[in-house]
C-alpha positions, 0 to 999 in steps of 0.5 A: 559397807556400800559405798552409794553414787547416785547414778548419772544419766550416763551411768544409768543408760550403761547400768540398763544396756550391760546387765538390765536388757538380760534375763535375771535370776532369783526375782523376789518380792516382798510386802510390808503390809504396815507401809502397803510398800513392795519390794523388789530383789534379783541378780544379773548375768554377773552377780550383782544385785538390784533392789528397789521399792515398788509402789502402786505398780511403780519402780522407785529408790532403785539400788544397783549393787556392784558386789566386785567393787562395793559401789551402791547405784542409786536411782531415785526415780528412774524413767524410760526404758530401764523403768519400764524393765524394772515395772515389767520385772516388778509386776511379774514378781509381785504376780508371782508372790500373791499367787504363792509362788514364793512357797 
């Protein structure tokens, strides 16, 4: 069971500079044809997983996993660098699923 912070702008500026501005590992997307909704998944350096919506090529409902201590960062609508990682990463996943990477 997660325990779900909304994340600070402080806490965002930290969650983007430790774990964000690194390569990640396991970068998955799935589609919800019923919804027309991506979604997002992969780890960082140290284990914790990242998950979010992506709609019409834009990162949004973010969730920051922290497996160590069971607390869930949720960013609704993030802006600024830690969007633009998160539409690069997306973008590439999605590429990726359409092309059948994920075979």
């Amino acid at each position: 069971m997660w325990t779900p912070v909304n994340a600070s702008d402080d806490q965002i500026k930290k969650i983007y500079n430790k774990h964000l501005k690194f390569p990640v590992f396991n970068l998955k997307y799935a589609y919800d044809d019923e919804d027309n909704l991506g979604f997002v998944s992969f780890y960082v350096l140290c284990g914790h997983r990242v998950e979010y919506q992506f709609r019409k090529q834009k990162p949004c409902f973010v969730e920051f996993q922290m497996l160590s201590s069971k607390i869930r960062y949720d960013i609704p609508y993030p802006e600024g660098p830690i969007f633009d990682r998160l539409k690069k990463l997306g973008l590439k996943a999605e590429k990726n699923f359409w092309a059948g990477g994920e075979i």
